[in-house]
C-alpha positions, -999 to 999 in steps of 0.1 A, spaced: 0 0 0 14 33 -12 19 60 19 13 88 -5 -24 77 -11 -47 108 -18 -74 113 6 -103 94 -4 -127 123 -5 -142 124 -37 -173 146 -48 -211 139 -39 -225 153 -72 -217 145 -107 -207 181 -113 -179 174 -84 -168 147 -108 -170 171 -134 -193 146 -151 -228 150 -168 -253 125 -190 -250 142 -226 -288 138 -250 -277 102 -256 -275 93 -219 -238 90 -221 -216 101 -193 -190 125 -203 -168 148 -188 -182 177 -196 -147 200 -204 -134 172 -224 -164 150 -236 -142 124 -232 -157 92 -216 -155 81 -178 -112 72 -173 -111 44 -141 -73 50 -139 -73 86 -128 -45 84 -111 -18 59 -120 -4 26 -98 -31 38 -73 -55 14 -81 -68 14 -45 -78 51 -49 -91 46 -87 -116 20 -72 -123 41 -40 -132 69 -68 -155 46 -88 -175 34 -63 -180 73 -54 -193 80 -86 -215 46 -83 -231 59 -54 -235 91 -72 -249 71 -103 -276 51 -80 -292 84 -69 -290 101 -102 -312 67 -114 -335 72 -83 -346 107 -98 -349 96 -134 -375 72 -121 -396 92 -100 -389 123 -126 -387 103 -165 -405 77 -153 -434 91 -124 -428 62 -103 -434 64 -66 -413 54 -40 -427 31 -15 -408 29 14 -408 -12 31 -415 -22 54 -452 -10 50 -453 -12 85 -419 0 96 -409 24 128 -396 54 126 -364 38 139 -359 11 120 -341 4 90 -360 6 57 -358 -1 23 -379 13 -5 -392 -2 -42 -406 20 -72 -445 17 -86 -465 32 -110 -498 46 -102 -516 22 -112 -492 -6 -107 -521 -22 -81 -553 -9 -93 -551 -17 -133 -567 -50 -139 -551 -61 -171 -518 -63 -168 -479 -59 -149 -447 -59 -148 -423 -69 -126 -387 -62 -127 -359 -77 -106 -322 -69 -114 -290 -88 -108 -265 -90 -78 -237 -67 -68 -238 -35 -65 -270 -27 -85 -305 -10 -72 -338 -4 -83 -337 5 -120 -305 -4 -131 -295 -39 -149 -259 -29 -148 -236 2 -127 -208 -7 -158 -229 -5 -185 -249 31 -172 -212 46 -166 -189 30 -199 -221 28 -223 -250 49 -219 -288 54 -200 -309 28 -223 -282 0 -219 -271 0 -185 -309 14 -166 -346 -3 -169 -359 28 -180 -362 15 -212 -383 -18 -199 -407 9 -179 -413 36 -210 -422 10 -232 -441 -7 -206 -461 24 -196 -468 29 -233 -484 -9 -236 -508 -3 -210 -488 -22 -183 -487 -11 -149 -450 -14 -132 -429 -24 -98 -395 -20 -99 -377 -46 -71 -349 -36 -52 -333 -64 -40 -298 -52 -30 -308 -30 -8 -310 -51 26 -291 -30 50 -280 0 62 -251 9 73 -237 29 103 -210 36 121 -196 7 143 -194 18 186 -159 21 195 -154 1 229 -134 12 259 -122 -20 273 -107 -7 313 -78 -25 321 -85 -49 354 -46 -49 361 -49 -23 382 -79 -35 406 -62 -74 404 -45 -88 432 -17 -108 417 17 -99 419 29 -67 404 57 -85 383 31 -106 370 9 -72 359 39 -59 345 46 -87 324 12 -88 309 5 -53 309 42 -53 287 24 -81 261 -8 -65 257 15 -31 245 32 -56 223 -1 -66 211 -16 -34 202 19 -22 186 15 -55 159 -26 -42 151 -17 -9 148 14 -16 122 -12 -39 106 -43 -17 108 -19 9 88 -11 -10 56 -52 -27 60 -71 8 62 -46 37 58 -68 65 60 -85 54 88 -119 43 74 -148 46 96 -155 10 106 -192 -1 98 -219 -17 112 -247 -35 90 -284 -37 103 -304 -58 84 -339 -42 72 -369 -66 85 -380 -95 62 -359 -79 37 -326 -90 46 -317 -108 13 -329 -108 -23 -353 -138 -17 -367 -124 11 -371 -92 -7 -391 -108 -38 -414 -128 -14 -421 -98 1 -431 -75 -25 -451 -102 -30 -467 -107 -4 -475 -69 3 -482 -54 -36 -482 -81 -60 -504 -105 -50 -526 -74 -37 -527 -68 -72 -562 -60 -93 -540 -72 -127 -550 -103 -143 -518 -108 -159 -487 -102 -142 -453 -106 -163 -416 -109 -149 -385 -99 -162 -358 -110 -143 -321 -107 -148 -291 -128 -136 -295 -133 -95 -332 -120 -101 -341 -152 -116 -327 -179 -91 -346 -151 -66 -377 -153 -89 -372 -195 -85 -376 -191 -45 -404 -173 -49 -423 -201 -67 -413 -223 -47 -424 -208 -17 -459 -195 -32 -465 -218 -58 -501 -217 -67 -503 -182 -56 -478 -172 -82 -491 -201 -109 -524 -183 -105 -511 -146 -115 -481 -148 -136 -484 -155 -172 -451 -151 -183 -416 -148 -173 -390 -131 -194 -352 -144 -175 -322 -129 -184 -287 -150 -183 -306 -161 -150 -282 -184 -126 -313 -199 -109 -306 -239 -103 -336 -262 -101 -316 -289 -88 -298 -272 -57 -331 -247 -51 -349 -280 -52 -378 -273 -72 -405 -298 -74 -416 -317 -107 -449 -292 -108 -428 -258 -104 -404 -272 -136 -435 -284 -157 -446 -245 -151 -413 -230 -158 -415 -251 -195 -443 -236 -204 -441 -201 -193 -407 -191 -187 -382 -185 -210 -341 -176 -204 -325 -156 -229 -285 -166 -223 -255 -147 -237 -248 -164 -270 -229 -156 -306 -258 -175 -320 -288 -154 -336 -312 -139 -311 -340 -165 -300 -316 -197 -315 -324 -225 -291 -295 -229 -265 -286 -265 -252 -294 -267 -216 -281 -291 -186 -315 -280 -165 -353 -300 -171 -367 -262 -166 -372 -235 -189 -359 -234 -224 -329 -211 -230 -325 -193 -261 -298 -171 -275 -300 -132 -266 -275 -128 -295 -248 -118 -285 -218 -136 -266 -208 -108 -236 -223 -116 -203 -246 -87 -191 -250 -70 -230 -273 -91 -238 -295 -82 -270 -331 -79 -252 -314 -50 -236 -318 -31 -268 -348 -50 -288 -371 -53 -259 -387 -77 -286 -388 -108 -262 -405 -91 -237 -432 -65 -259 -429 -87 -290 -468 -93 -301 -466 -134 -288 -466 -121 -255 -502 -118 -257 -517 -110 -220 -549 -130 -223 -533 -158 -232 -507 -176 -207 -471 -189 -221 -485 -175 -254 -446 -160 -267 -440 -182 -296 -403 -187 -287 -414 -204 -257 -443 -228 -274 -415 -239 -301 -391 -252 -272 -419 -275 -255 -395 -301 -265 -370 -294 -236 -376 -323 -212 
């Protein structure tokens, strides 16, 4: 670890960065126009990091706004029935996301660092708005007549500063000999002296050591899906309800069937996964919960075959078809849509996309 590191004290708006989202949704710096540069500062790739995860942050509040302002979502803060006190988390509706009978969508991102309404922090910062955001998936949502929750199943915790404890010495109230005191009291220095030369080169600058407390029945992304759930989706006046779910979001999507079955084989019609790492086997599944994902699901994988070309697959679940193009987390239905809004997806009628009906030949 270099000694000279630069504070890590970075901006809390993206005019600090000296950044700003041009008319494509392309982060640039707005004196150059050139694109967002990681290595800002060379051989300190400790700080570099430090930096991007700033401008994440930054990012993830900047996508919170487009939301609410682009996309007139409301925030709804979980739990519904939270203290003041307590830790809270929060998902994004539209306003009639539990009053339109028709039709809605659910969206549920990856894991990692993501939140509600992004697929991808890389792809918003290196590439632009439409790739790396679900705004995209909600406009064109909205415009079909669907109504809309956004997940958020990162967010499980806050975070606060961790108590420093004061630990009094007994030495000094003990009875044994004072040799004895001395001898301890001279390996406990020796002690600290070793943390402290370690605690240097670990956390140079002194980072605030943290604390996570885990927001009620939201504490993982499971949790977090069967609890949206529970509390807005399966409140829900829609008739239809469709998923898309990407990476994580799928294997969370999985859990959810499994632990409301015929709740969720009564509403959802269709579910659009994403390069999903769901496992049938190891989530154990049951023969009734794969028969359904056959016929209604469908898991677009990152593939150099055309878009929609049957994939093989190790798993008796969904099919998996190619998303057309072979880098993990670009996947094509990023930009088409088409798999999603395409006109087989036909609300009134269940498992009705036609790439899903010509794979009913997966066993």
């Amino acid at each position: 670890m270099k000694k000279d590191e630069p504070p890590l004290d970075f901006p809390d708006t993206l005019e600090g960065f000296e950044y700003a989202f041009n008319e494509k949704g392309q982060l640039r710096h707005i004196k150059t126009g050139e694109p967002f540069v990681f290595n800002y500062r060379e051989d300190l790739h400790r700080w570099n990091q430090k930096r991007y995860e700033a401008l994440g942050e930054i990012i993830t509040k900047y996508v919170y706004e487009l939301l609410e302002k682009d996309c007139n979502l409301k925030k709804i803060s979980i739990p519904v029935d939270a203290t003041e006190s307590e830790p809270k988390s929060f998902i994004f509706m539209s306003e009639d996301a539990l009053t339109n009978p028709q039709k809605l969508m659910v969206l549920i991102h990856g894991s990692g660092v993501v939140r509600a309404g992004q697929w991808a922090r890389r792809l918003i910062i290196n590439e632009d708005l439409d790739s790396g955001t679900q705004i995209p998936f909600i406009k064109r949502a909205m415009d079909e007549g669907y109504g809309v929750i956004v997940l958020n199943p990162n967010e499980n915790y806050i975070e606060v500063e961790k108590p420093k404890i004061h630990v009094q010495s007994s030495s000094d109230s003990s009875d044994e000999p004072a040799e004895k005191r001395e001898r301890k009291d001279k390996v406990s220095k020796e002690t600290k002296k070793r943390r402290d030369f370690y605690e240097k080169y670990r956390n140079p600058q002194r980072e605030k050591e943290m604390m996570q407390l885990y927001i009620r029945e939201n504490g993982s992304p499971e949790e977090h899906a069967i609890y949206v759930w529970d509390h807005f989706i399966a409140q829900s006046a829609a008739e239809n309800v469709f998923f898309v779910a990407h990476s994580y979001g799928g294997l969370a999507f999985v859990e959810l069937m499994i632990q409301r079955e015929a709740d969720v084989k009564s509403k959802v019609t269709a579910v659009a996964l994403t390069d999903s790492v769901h496992n049938v086997w190891h989530q154990e599944a049951g023969k009734t919960i794969r028969e359904w994902m056959r016929e209604n699901c469908c898991n677009w994988v990152s593939s150099s075959e055309p878009l929609d070309t049957s994939v093989e697959s190790m798993l008796p679940d969904c099919p998996r078809v190619s998303a057309g193009c072979s880098s993990r987390g670009i996947p094509g239905w990023l930009s088409s849509l088409a798999p999603v809004f395409g006109p087989g997806w036909d609300p009134g009628v269940p498992g009705s996309s036609p790439t899903i009906k010509s794979h009913d030949q997966v066993p």
